[in-house]
C-alpha positions as CSV (number, residue, x, y, z in Angstrom):
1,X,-86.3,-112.3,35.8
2,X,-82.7,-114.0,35.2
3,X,-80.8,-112.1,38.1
4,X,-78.0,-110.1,36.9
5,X,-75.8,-109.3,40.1
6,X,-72.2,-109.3,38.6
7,X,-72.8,-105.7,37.3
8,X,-70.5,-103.7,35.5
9,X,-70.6,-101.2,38.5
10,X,-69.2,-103.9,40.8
11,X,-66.4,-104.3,38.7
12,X,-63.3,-103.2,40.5
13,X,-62.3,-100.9,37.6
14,X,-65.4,-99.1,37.8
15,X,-65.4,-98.7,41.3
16,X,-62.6,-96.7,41.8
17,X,-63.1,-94.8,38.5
18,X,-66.3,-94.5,40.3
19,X,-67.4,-90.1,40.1
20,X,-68.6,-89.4,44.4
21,X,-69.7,-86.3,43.6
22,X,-72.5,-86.3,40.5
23,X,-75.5,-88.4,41.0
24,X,-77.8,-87.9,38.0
25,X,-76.8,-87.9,34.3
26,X,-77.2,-84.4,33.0
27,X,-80.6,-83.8,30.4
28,X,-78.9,-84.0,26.7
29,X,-79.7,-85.2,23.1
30,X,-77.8,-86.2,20.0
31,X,-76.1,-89.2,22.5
32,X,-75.1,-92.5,22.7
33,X,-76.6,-95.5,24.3
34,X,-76.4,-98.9,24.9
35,X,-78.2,-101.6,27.1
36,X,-75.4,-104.3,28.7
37,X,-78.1,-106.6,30.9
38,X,-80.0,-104.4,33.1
39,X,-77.7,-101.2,33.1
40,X,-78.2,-98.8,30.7
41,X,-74.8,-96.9,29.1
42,X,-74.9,-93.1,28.3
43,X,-72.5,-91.2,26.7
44,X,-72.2,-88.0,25.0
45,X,-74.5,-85.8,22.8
46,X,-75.0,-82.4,24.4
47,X,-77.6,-79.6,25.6
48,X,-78.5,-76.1,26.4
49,X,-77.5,-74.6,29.5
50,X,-78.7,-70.7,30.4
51,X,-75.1,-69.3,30.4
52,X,-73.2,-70.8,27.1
53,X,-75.7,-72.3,25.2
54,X,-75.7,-75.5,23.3
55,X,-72.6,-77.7,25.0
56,X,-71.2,-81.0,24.5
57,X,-71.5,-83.2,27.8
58,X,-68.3,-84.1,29.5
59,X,-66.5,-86.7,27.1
60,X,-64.8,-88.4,29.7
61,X,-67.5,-89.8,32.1
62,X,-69.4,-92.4,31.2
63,X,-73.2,-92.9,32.9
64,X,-75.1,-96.2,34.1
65,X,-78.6,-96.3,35.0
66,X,-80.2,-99.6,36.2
67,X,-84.2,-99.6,36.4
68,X,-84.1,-102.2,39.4
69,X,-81.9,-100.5,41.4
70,X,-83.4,-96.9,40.2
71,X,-79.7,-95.3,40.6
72,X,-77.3,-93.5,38.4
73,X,-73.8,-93.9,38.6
74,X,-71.2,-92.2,37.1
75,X,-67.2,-93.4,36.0
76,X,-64.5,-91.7,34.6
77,X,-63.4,-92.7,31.5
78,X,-59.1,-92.4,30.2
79,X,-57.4,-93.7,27.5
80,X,-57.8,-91.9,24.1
81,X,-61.1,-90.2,24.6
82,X,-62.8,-89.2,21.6
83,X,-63.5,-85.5,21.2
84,X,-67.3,-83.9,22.4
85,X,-69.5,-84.7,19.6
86,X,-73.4,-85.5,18.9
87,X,-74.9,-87.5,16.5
88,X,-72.1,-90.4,16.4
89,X,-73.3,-94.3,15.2
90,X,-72.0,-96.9,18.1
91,X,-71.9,-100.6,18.2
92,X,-71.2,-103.0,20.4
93,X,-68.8,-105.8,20.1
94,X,-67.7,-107.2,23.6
95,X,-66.0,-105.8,25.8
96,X,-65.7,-102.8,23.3
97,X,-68.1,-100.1,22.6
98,X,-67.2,-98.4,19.4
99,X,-68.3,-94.6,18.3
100,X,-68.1,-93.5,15.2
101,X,-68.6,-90.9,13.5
102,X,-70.6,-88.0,14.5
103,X,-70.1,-84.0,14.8
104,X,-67.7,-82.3,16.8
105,X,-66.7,-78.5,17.6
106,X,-64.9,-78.3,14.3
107,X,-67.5,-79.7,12.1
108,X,-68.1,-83.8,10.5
109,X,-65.6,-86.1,12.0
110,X,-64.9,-89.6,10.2
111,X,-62.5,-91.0,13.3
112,X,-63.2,-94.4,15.1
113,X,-62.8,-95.2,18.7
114,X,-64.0,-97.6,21.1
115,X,-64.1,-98.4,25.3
116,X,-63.1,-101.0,26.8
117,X,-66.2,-101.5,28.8
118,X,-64.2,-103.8,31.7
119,X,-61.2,-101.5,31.7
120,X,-62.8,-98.0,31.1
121,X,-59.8,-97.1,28.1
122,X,-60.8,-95.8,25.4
123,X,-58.2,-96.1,22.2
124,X,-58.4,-94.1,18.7
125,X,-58.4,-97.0,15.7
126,X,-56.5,-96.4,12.7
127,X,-58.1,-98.4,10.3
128,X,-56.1,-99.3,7.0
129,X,-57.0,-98.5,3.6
130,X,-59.5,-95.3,2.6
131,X,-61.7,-94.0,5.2
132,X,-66.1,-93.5,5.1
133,X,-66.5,-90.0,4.6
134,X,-67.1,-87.4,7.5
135,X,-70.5,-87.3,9.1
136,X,-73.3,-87.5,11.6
137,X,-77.1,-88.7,12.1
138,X,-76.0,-92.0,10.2
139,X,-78.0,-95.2,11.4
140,X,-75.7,-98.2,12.4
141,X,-76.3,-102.0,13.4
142,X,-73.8,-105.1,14.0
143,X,-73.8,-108.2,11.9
144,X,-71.0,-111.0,12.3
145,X,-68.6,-108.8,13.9
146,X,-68.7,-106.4,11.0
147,X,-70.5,-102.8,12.2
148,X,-72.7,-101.5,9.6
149,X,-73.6,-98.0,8.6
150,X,-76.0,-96.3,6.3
151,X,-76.7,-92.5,5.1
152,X,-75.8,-89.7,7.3
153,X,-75.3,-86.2,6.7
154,X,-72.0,-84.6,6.1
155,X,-69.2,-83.3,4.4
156,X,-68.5,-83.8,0.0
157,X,-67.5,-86.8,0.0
158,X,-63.2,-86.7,-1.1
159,X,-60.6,-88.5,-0.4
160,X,-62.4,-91.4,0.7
161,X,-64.0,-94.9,0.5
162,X,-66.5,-93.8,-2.4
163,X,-68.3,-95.4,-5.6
164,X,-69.5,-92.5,-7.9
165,X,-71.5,-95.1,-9.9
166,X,-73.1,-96.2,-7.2
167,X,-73.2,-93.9,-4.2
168,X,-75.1,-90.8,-4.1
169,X,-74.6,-87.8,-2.7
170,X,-77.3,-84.9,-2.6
171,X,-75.4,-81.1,-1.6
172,X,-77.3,-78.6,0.7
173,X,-75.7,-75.1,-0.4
174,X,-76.3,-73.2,2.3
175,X,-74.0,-75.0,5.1
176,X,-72.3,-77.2,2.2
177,X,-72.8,-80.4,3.9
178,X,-75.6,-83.2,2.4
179,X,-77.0,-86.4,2.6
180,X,-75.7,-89.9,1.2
181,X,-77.6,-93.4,0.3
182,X,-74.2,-95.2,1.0
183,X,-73.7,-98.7,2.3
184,X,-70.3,-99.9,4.2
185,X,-69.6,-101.9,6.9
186,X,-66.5,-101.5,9.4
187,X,-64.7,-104.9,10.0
188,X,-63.8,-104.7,13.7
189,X,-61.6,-107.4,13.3
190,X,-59.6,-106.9,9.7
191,X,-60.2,-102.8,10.8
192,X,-61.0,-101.5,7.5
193,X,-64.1,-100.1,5.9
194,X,-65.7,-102.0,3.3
195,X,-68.2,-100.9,0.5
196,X,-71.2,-102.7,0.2
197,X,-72.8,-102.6,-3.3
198,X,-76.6,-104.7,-3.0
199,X,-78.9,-105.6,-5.6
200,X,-82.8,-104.3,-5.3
201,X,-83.8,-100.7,-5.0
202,X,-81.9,-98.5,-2.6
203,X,-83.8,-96.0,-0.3
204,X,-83.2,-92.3,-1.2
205,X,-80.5,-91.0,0.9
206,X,-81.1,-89.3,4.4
207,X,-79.8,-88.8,7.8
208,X,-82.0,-89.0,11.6
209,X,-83.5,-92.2,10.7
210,X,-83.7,-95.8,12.0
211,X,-82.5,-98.3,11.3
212,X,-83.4,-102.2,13.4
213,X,-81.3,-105.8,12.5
214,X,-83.2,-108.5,13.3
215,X,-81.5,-111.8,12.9
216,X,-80.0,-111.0,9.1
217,X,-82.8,-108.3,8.5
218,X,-82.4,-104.7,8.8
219,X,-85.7,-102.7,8.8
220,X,-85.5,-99.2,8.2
221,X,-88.0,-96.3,8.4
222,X,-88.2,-92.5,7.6
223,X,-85.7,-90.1,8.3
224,X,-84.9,-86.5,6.4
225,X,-83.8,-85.8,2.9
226,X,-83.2,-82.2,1.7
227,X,-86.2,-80.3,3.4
228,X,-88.8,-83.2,3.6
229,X,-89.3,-85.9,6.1
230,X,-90.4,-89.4,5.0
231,X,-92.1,-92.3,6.4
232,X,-90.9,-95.1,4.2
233,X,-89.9,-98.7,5.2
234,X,-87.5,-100.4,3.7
235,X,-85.9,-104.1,4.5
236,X,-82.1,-104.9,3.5
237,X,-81.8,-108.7,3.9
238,X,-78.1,-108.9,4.4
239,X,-77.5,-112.2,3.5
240,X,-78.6,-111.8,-0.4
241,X,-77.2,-108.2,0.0
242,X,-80.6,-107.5,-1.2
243,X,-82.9,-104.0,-0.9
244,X,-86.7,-104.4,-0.9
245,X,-87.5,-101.1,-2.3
246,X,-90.2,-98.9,-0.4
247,X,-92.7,-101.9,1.7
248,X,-96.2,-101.6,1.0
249,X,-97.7,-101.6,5.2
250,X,-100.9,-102.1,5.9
251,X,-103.0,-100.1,8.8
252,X,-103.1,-96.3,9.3
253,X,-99.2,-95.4,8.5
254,X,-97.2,-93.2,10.9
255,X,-96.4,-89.7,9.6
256,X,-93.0,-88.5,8.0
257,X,-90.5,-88.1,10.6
258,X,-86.5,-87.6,11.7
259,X,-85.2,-88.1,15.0
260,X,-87.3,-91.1,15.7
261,X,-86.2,-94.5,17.6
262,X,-86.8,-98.1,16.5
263,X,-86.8,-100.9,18.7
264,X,-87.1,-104.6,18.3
265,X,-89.2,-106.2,21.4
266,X,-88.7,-110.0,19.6
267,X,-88.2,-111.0,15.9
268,X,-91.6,-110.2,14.8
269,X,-92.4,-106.5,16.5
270,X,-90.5,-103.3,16.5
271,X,-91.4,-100.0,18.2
272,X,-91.3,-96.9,17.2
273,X,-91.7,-93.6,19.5
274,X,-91.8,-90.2,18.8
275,X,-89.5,-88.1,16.2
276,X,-89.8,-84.7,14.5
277,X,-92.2,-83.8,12.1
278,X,-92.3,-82.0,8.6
279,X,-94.0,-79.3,10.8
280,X,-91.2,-78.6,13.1
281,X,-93.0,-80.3,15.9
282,X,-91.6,-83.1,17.9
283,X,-93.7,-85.7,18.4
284,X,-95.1,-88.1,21.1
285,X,-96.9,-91.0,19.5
286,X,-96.0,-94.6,19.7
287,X,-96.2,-97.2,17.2
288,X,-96.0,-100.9,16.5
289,X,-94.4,-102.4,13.3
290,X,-95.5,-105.4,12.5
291,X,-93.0,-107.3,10.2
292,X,-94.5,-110.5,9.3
293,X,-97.5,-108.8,8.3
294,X,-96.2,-105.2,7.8
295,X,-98.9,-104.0,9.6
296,X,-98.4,-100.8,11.8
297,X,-100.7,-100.1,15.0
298,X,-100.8,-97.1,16.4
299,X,-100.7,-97.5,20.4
300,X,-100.9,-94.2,21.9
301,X,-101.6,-91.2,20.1
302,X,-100.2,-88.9,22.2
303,X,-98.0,-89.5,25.4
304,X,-97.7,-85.8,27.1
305,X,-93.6,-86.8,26.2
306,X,-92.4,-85.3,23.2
307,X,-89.0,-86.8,22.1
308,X,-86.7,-86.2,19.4
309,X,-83.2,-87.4,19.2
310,X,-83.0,-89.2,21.8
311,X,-81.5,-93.1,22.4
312,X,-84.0,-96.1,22.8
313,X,-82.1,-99.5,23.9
314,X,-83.5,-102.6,25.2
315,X,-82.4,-103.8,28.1
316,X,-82.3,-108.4,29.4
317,X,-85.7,-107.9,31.4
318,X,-87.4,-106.5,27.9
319,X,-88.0,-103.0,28.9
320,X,-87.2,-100.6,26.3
321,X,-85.5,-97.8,28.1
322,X,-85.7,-94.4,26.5
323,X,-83.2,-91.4,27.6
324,X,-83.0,-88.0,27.1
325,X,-84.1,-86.5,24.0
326,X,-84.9,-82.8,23.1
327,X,-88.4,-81.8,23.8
328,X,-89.1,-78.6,22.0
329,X,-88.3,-77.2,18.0
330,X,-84.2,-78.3,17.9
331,X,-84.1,-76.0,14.9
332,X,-85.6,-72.7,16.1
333,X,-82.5,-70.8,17.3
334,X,-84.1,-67.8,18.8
335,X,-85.5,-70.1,21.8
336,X,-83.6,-72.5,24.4
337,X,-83.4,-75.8,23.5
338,X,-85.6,-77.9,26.3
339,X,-83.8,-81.1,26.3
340,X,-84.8,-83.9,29.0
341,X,-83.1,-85.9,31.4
342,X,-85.8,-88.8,32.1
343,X,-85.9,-92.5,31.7
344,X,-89.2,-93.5,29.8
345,X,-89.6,-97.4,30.1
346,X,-91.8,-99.3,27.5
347,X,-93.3,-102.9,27.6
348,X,-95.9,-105.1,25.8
349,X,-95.9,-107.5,29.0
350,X,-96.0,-107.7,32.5
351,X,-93.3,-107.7,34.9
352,X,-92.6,-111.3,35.7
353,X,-93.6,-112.3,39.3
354,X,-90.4,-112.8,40.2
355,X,-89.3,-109.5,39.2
356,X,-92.4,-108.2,41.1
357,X,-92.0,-110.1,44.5
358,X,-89.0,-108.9,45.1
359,X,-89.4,-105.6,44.6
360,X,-92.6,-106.2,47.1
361,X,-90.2,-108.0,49.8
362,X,-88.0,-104.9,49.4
363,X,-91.0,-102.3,49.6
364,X,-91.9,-103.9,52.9
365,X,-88.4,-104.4,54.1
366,X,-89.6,-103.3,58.0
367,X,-91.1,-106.3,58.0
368,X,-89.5,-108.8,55.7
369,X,-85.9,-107.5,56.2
370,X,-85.6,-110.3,59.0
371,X,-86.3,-113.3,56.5
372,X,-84.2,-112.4,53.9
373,X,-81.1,-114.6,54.7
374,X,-83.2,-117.8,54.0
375,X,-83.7,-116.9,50.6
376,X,-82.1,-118.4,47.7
377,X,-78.5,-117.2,48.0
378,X,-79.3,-114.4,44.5
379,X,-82.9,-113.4,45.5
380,X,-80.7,-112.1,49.6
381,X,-77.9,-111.2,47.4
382,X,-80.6,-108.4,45.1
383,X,-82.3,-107.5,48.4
384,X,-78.7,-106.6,50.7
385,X,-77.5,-105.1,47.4
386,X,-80.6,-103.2,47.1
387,X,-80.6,-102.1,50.5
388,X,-76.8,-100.7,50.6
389,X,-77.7,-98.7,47.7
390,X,-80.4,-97.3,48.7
391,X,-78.7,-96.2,52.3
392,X,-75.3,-94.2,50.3
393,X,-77.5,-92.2,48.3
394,X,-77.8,-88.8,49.6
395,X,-79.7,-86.9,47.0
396,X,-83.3,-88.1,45.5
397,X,-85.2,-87.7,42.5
398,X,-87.4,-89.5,40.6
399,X,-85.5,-90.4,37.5
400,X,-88.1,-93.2,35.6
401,X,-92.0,-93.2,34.2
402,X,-94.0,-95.7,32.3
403,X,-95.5,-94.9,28.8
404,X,-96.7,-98.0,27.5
405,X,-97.0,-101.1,29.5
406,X,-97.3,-101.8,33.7
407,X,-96.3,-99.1,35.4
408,X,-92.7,-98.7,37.0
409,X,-94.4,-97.6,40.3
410,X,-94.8,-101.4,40.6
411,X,-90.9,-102.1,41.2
412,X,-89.3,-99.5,43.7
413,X,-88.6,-96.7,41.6
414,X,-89.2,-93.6,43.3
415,X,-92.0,-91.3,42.1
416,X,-91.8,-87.6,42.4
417,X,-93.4,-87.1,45.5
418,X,-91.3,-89.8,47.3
419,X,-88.4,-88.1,46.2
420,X,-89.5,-85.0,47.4
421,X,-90.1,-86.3,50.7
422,X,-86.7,-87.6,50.8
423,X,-85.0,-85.0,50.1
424,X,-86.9,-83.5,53.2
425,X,-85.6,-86.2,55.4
426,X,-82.1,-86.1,54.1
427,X,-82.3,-82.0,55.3
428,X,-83.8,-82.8,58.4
């Protein structure tokens, strides 16, 4: 299990930027994400509320959810906070989490920021030289310190870091914003954008994709160009600066899609869950990619949890952790947008025994509680932690459910009805 006790919430920075009053991150989609050990990072993206529609969530908190400890906690963020937006890349380079890019009130932003995750400032970055153009629903991933980003969909490019040879750049007329094929990195050291012109056949531009770097291999799959959805795969390896062109896959293939996630479970398997179709549905299947033999496997056809948009991260335990999302057609305007606010947890394995005992001394504390002090000093440590978590928390709900894999009602993570029942006692 690899016990991870020195949290970021125990930090004394976070503590006293620490929010008493909110105790579950708000439904939204179009966030960010990012998995630091076991605690899960949220931040931004937005959602529809009865009374003023779509919104941008609060850009100055800053959510963490840890599986384990099945609690949300929320910190208050200062510094140079970037504007409300959806649809931003983000990378992380320690301490730092960058966001870039993305769609704000006034339309395609191009500006750079990034948190200091030990601190909780953010600052604005002013890199030198010309600038990536404005946009959103880019895919990103970090090689040697350099923060990579491909496609997206947003303004003409002008005025900025542009090859007209070899960039391309495909116009939608009616809200005069399009997609791109373009390569660049973002040197997070140097702070400049740099082009990045690769031999091989490029994919077709397109935004909402996904994009996974494994070791110095980036896999990337499907994602929307003009009015169709695809469900190509393509490899970049970034060492020759080298594109495959569209991968030949064997098996039943998944079908065109946006708005998907991509997740790397170990070098050799990614996974891929739901998306939006060509339809205008959102989808709720699950698939596994292969990429030694290219071979896709569908796993389960349909989950009852349709997701689009939403952030899939991998957290030290190898749970794949899936937030938020938006549930219902994103594009039809004359309905509500249903957007979710629910941790879906993926594995191919067991929970280690470890992992599972202690959540079993902790289930039974009435009678264990007494022992717990002769325990390896981190094993106590998790249990008293556990414990004093579990008695400042004054509101319940059940905020996890399994998809694929053993089910999270195995660790103490509360199910509905046991949240219900709380809530009771907590009235009572």
């Amino acid at each position: 299990m690899a016990l991870q006790l020195k949290s970021l919430r125990s930090l004394k920075t976070w503590q006293s930027a620490h929010e008493q009053d909110v105790f579950f991150c708000p439904e939204r989609c179009g966030h960010n994400a990012v998995c630091i050990n076991d605690e899960l990072l949220i931040w931004g993206g937005y959602n529809d509320t009865p009374n003023l529609g779509s919104t941008y969530c609060e850009k100055d908190l800053l959510w963490n959810y840890n599986l384990d400890m099945d609690i949300w906690t929320c910190v208050k963020t200062r510094g140079l906070i970037p504007k409300n937006r959806s649809g931003a890349i983000s990378a992380l380079i320690w301490p730092f989490w960058y966001i870039l890019c993305g769609h704000v009130f006034e339309g395609d932003t191009n500006d750079i920021h990034r948190l200091n995750l030990v601190t909780l400032v953010w600052e604005k970055l002013n890199p030198s030289g010309l600038l990536i153009s404005p946009r959103d629903k880019a895919s990103s991933w970090v090689y040697r310190n350099r923060i990579y980003c491909f496609g997206g969909f947003g303004s003409r490019p002008t005025n900025c870091l542009w090859n007209e040879e070899y960039d391309k750049y495909t116009l939608e007329m009616l809200n005069n914003r399009g997609w791109n094929d373009q390569l660049l990195y973002f040197d997070a050291e140097k702070l400049e954008w740099v082009l990045v012109q690769c031999k091989g056949n490029k994919p077709k531009g397109r935004a909402a994709h996904s994009t996974v770097c494994v070791d110095s291999t980036v896999y990337l799959f499907g994602g929307r160009h003009q009015t169709q959805r695809m469900n190509d795969l393509h490899c970049l390896n970034l060492e020759s600066q080298t594109w495959s062109g569209s991968k030949y896959c064997r098996g039943n293939l998944p079908i065109e899609r946006s708005w998907h996630s991509m997740t790397a479970i170990n070098k050799s398997e990614l996974i891929m869950y739901g998306g939006f179709s060509n339809d205008n549905v959102p989808l709720d299947d699950l698939w596994l990619l292969d990429v030694q033999s290219f071979t896709w496997t569908l796993l389960v056809h349909g989950t009852g949890q349709p997701r689009l948009w939403h952030s899939a991260s991998l957290n030290m335990y190898g749970d794949i952790l899936i937030y938020g999302g938006c549930c219902s057609n994103i594009l039809e305007d004359t309905e509500r947008l249903i957007t979710s606010d629910q941790v879906i947890v993926l594995r191919r394995t067991p929970f280690t025994l470890e992992r599972l005992c202690l959540h079993a001394v902790y289930k039974n504390k009435k009678v264990t509680k007494e022992g717990w002090d002769t325990l390896p000093r981190l094993l106590k440590e998790w249990l008293h932690l556990k414990l004093q978590i579990t008695n400042h928390m004054f509101a319940y709900k059940s905020n996890a459910i399994s998809l694929l894999g053993p089910n999270v009602t195995q660790l103490t993570v509360l199910t509905v009805d046991e949240a219900e029942q709380l809530n009771k006692e907590e009235l009572l």
